[in-house]
N, C-alpha and C positions, 0 to 999 in steps of 0.2 A: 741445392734442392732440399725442400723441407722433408723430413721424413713421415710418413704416413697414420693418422690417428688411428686407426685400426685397418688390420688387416683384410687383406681381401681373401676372401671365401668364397667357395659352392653355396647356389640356395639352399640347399638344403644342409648343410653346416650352419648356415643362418639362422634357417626355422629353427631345428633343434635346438642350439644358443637361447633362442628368444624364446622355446617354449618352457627350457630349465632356469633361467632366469626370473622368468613371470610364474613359475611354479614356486618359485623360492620368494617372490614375492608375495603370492596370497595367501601361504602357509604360515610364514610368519606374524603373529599378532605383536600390536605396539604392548601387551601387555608383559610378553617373551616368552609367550607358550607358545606350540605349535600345534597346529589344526589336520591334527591328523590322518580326522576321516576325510576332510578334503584332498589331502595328500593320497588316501588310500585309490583315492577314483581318479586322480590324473596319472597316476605310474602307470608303465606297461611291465608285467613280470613275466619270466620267463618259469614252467616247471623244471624239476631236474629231468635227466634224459637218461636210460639207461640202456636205450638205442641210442648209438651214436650221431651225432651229428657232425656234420665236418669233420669227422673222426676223431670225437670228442666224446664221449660217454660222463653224466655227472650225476652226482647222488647228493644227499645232507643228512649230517650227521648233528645229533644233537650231544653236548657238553654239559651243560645242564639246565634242565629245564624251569626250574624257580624264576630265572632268572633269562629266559628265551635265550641262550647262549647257544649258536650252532652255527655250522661254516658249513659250504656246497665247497666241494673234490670234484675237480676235474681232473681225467685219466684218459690223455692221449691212446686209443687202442691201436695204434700202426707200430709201436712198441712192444709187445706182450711180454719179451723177455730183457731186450737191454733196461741196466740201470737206469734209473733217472732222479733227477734230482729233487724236490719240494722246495716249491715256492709260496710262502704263505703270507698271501696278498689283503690289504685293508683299504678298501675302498672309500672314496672322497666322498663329497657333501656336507661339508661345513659342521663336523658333528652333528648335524641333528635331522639328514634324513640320507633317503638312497641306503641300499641294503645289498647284498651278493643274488637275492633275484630280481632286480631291476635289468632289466631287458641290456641297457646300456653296458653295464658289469658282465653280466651271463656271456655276452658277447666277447667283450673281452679277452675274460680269464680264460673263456676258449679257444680264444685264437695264442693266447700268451701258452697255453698247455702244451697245442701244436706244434708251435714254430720254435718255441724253445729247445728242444721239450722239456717239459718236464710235470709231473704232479700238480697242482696248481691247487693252493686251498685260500679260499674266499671265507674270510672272519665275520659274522654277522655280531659285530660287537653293538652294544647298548647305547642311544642315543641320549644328547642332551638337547633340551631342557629338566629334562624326568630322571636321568642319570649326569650331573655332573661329572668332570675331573676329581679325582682318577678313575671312575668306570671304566672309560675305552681304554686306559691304559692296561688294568688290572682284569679285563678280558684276554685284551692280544697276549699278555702271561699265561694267563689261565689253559687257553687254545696249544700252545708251545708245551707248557706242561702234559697237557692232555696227549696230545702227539707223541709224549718221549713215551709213556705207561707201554709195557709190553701190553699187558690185558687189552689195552683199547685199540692194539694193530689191527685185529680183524674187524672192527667197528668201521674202519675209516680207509686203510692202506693197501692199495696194489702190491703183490708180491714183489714189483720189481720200484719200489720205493726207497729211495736211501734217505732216511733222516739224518744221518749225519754228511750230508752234503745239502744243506737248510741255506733260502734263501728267504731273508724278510721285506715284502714289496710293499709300497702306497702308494696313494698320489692325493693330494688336498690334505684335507683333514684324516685320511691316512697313511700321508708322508710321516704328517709330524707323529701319529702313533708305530708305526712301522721304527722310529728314529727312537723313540723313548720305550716300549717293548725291548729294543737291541739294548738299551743302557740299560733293562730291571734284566732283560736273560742272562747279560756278562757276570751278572752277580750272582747268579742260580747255579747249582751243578746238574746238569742234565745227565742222565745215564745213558742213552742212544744220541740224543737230538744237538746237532752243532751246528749254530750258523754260521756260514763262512762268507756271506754276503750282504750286502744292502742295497736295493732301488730305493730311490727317494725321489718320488717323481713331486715337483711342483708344489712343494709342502708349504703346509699353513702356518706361517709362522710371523709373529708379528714383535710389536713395538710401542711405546708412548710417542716416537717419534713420527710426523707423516711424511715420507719417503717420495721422492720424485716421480719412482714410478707407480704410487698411490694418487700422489696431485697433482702429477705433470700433466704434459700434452698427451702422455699415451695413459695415463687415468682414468677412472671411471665413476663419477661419484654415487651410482647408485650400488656398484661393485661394493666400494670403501664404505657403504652403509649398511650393506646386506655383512660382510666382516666386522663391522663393529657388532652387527647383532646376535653374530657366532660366536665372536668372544666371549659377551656378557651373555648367551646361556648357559657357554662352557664353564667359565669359572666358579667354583664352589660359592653358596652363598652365608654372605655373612663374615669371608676371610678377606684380607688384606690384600688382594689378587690389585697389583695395576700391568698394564701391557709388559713391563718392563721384569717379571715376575719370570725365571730361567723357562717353564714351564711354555710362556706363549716367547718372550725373546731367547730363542736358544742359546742366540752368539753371541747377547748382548752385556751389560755391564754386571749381571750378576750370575753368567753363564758357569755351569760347572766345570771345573778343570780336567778335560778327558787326555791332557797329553798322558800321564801313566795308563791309561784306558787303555787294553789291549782291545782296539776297535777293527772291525773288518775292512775289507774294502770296498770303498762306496760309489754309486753311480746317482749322481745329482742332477736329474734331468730339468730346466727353465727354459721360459720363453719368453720372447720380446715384450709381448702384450698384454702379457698376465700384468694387472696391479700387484700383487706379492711379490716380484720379480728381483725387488735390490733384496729385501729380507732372506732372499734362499741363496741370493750372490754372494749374502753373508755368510749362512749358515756354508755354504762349499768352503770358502775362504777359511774361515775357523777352523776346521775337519784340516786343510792343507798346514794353517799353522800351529795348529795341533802337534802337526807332524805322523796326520794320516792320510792313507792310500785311499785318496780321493779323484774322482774322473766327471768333469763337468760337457753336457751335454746340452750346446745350447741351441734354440730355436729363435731366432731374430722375427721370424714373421709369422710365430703362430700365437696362440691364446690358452688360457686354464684349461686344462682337460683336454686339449688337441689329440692326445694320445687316444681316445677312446671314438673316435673318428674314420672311420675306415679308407672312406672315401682323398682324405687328404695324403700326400705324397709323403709329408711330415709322419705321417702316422706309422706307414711302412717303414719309414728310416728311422723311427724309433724303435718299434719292432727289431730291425736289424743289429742296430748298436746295441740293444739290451740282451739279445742273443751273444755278439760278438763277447759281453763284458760276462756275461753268466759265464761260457764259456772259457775263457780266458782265468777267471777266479775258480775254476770246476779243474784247468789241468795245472794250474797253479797249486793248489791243495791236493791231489793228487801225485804231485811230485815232489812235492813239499814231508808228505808221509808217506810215501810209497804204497806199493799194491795194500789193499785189504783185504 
């Protein structure tokens, strides 16, 4: 029995697919700018809420503003006194659009606050075409830094915040900066802020070479066209960038050596359908023969971004598993250094 070209879905997982899809398509010009103001009238945004919502209360804080740098905090209030953890989440869209108030995200990070729990900070880092690499890199730093500052706790942090129980989350285009953020903060000395985890949902990571699950039966050529067009806004102009470049092939031939990397433990979430799909079976693979504490979480029958889907069953049980793994990583370092 042949296996199935795409997955079956709800209508309305459909619509939504087909309306971020075709928004990704009329905002991108053949010339590799993006068409912003059109961009700005198809989003739906959410404001922050400092009444709660699903028992969720969020605020934004700005980093700095030269450069529009600021992240929305969401703070579970069914908590008020126990611990909880921060989780400082960078959200997809192919570097160069989607933002932390995009309706889709807002949603999210709220439910990820709740069910976690825990702190949840949403990075509104710098897009490209207008900000190359390293922008979104040298943001999600920036943000981490700004976190450790005592002075900027009452800016940003619930009394019952533990930055040094830090996790760093993504998915798309902010797996792969969630992944490279964790490689510039291992070199940093933080004074409060320690990460002791990584989500790496579904990250954008690519190649010179095209990969089965970019050209096979479960392929997409308009998918693999709209990624060729993210990479060439990403990449600096004028530099020597080809696919194969550590920066977009993480695991590939010129990948950095992380086995002395004291790296945390990772949660690599992929799914059947995604085109990026062999590229991030890589990057898990690498992380194992690295010889790190890596956990891959696969989805055979869903697609990019499933996780931000309410409605799908997948959706929940990813929710769950990334609960079980916070957790799990949260009484592991807690028993690892004892009481605080």
């Amino acid at each position: 029995m042949e296996s199935p070209k795409s997955p079956s879905l709800p209508w309305k997982t459909r619509i939504s697919l087909w309306f971020l899809y075709a928004t990704m398509g009329l905002i991108t010009r053949k010339d590799g700018t993006v068409n912003r103001r059109l961009l700005k009238l198809l989003l739906t945004r959410s404001p922050p809420s400092s009444k709660p919502i699903n028992g969720v209360k969020s605020y934004d804080v700005i980093v700095d503003p030269t450069r529009n740098l600021w992240f929305r905090v969401f703070v579970p209030t069914q908590y008020p006194v126990e611990e909880l953890p921060v989780m400082v989440y960078f959200h997809g869209g192919g570097f160069i659009f989607l933002s932390p108030d995009v309706k889709l995200f807002d949603d999210a990070c709220r439910r990820f606050a709740r069910e976690l729990p825990a702190v949840v900070v949403s990075v509104d880092y710098r897009l490209a075409p207008e900000h190359r690499h390293p922008a979104q890199h040298d943001d999600g730093l920036d943000v981490l830094k700004f976190l450790d500052v005592e002075d900027n706790r009452s800016k940003w942090s619930p009394e019952n915040a533990n930055i040094s129980r830090c996790f760093i989350a993504g998915d798309s285009a902010g797996g792969h900066i969630a992944h490279f953020v964790f490689q510039r903060a291992s070199q940093f000395n933080f004074l409060q802020l320690q990460v002791i985890g990584l989500v790496i949902i579904q990250p954008f990571f690519g190649g010179e070479e095209r990969t089965d699950s970019e050209i096979g039966p479960k392929g997409s050529a308009r998918v693999l066209s709209l990624t060729d067009w993210c990479w060439n806004a990403f990449v600096p102009l004028g530099e020597p960038y080809n696919r194969d470049h550590p920066v977009i092939n993480v695991s590939g031939p010129n990948a950095l050596d992380i086995s002395k990397m004291d790296f945390v433990p990772t949660m690599v979430v992929v799914a059947g359908f995604d085109t990026l799909y062999d590229w991030q079976i890589r990057y898990y693979q690498w992380l194992k023969k690295s010889g790190k504490e890596a956990y891959l979480m696969d989805y055979p029958n869903m697609f990019h971004g499933f996780h931000l889907f309410p409605e799908l069953p997948e959706c929940n049980q990813f929710i769950s598993e990334m609960k079980t793994f916070v957790h799990k990583v949260l009484n592991k370092t807690i028993w690892d250094v004892g009481p605080v």
